[in-house]
C-alpha positions as CSV (number, residue, x, y, z in Angstrom):
1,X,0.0,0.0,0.0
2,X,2.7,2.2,0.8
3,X,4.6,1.5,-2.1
4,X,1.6,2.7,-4.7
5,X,1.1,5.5,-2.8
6,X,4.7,7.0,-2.4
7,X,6.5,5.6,-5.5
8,X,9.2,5.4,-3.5
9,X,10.9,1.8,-1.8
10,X,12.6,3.3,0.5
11,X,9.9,5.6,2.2
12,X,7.6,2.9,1.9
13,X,9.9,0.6,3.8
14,X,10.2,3.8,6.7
15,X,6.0,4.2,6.7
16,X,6.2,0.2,7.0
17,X,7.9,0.3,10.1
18,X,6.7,2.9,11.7
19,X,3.4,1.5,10.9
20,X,4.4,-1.6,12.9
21,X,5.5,0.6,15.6
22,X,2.5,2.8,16.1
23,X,0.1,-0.4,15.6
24,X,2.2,-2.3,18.6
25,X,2.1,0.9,20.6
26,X,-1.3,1.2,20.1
27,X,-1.6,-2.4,21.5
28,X,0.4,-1.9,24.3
29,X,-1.4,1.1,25.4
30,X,-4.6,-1.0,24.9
31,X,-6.3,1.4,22.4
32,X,-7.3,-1.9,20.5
33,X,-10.8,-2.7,22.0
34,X,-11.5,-5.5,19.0
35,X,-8.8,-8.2,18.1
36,X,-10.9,-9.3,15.6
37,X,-10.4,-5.6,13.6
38,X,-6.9,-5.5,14.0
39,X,-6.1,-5.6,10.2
40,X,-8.3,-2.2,9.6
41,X,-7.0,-1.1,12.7
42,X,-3.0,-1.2,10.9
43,X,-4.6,-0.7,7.2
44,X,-5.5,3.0,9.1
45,X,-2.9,3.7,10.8
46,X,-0.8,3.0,7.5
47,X,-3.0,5.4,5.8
48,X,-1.7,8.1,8.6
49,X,1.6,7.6,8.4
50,X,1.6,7.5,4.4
51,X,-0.4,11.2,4.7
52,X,1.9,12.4,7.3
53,X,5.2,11.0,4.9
54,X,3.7,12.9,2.2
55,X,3.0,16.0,3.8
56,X,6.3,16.1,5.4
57,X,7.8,15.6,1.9
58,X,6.0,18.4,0.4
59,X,7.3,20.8,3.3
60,X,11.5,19.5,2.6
61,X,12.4,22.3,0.5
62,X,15.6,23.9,0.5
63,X,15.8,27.4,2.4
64,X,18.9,28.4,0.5
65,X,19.9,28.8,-2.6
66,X,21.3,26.1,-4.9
67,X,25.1,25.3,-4.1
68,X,26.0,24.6,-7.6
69,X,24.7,28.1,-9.0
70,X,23.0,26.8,-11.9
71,X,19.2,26.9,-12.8
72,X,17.0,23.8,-12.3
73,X,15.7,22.0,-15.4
74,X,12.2,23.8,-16.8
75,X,13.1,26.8,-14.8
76,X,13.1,30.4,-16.5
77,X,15.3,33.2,-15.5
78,X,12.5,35.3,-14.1
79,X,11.4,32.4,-11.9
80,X,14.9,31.6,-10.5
81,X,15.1,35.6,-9.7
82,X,11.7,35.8,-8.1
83,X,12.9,32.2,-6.2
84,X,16.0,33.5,-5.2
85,X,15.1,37.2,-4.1
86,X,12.3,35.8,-2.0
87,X,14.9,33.3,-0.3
88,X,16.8,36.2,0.0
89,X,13.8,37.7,1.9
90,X,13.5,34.9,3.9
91,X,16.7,34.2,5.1
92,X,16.7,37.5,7.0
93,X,13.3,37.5,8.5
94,X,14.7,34.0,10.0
95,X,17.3,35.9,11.4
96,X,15.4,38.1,13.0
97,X,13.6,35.6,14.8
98,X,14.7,34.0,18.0
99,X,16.9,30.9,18.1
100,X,13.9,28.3,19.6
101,X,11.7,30.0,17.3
102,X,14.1,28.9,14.4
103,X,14.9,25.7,16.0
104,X,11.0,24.9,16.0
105,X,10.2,26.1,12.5
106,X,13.4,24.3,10.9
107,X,12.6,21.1,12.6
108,X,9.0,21.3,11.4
109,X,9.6,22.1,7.5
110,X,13.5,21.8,7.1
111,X,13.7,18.1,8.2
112,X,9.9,17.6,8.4
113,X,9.3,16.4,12.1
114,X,5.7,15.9,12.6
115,X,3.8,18.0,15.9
116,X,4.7,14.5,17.9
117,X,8.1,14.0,16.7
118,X,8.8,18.1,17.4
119,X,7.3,17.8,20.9
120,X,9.4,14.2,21.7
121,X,12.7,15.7,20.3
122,X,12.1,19.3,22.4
123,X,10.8,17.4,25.5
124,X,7.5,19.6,25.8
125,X,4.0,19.8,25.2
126,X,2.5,19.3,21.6
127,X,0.2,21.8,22.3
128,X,2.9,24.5,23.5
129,X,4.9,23.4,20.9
130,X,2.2,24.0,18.2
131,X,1.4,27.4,19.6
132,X,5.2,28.4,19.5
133,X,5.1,27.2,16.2
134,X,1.8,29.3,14.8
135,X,3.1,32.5,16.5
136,X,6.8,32.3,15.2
137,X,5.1,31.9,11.8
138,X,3.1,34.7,12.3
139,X,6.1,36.7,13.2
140,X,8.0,35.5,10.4
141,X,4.6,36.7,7.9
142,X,4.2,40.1,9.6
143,X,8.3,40.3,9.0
144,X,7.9,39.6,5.1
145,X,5.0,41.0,4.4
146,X,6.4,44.7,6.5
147,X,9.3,44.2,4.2
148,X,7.7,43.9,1.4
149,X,5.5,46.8,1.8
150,X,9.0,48.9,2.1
151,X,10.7,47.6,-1.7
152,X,6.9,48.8,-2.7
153,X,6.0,45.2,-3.3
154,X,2.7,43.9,-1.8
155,X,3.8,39.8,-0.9
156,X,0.4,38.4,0.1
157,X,-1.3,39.6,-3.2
158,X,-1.7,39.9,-6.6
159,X,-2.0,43.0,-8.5
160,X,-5.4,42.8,-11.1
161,X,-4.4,44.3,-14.6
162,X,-7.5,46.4,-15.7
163,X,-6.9,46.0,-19.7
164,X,-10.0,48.3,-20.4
């Protein structure tokens, strides 16, 4: 199942095992009330941790620019220099921000931890964590978007062309 889904042998092998482990865990901790449904039981669980592989997936994209300088494959010039000024933009907002607040928001999209994972690997709450999380990103937008506003550029919309 994972292995349609992902395309990929060696992430399905990963969602595979930790598949395994959440469905032992599970038993363990006696969340199981039905033996008898204990294949659905994994069969969802699987489903999770293929959703959670591919969103984390989507969210491993490189902060900085490319090291070798040269432009990816299907990419125009105007898109690289849009891609790179805007990574530009970035990199100083995250400098601005504290060093927990960049600790949190690299672990969450830089190496893709999930809320649990982030929580486990800081040793505190999801729920702080998640809060700490949604108001460094805020601080982070309200960073760009004032920074935008000052090159005269308006980063959260786009401009309607009346051709009247």
């Amino acid at each position: 199942m994972a292995l349609s889904a992902l395309r990929d042998g060696n992430a399905a092998e990963e969602v595979a095992q930790e598949s395994i482990a959440r469905v032992v865990q599970a038993l363990r901790d006696g969340r199981l009330r039905h033996l008898a449904s204990l294949g659905a039981f994994a069969r969802a669980i699987a489903q999770h941790v293929i959703v959670d592989t591919r969103r984390s997936q989507g969210r491993l994209v490189p902060l900085a620019g490319d090291e070798t300088g040269t432009a990816a494959p299907g990419c125009d010039a105007l898109a690289n220099l849009v891609s790179a000024e805007e990574t530009a933009r970035l990199t100083a907002g995250l400098e601005t921000l504290s060093a927990s607040d960049r600790e949190i928001l690299h672990l969450s999209f830089y190496e893709g931890l999930t809320p649990r994972e982030l929580a486990r690997r800081l040793g505190q709450p999801g729920a702080r964590l998640r809060k700490r999380k949604q108001r460094a990103l805020q601080r982070l937008r309200l960073l760009l978007q004032s920074r935008g506003h000052e090159s005269g550029r308006r980063p959260t919309q786009v401009q309607e062309v009346d051709n009247r």
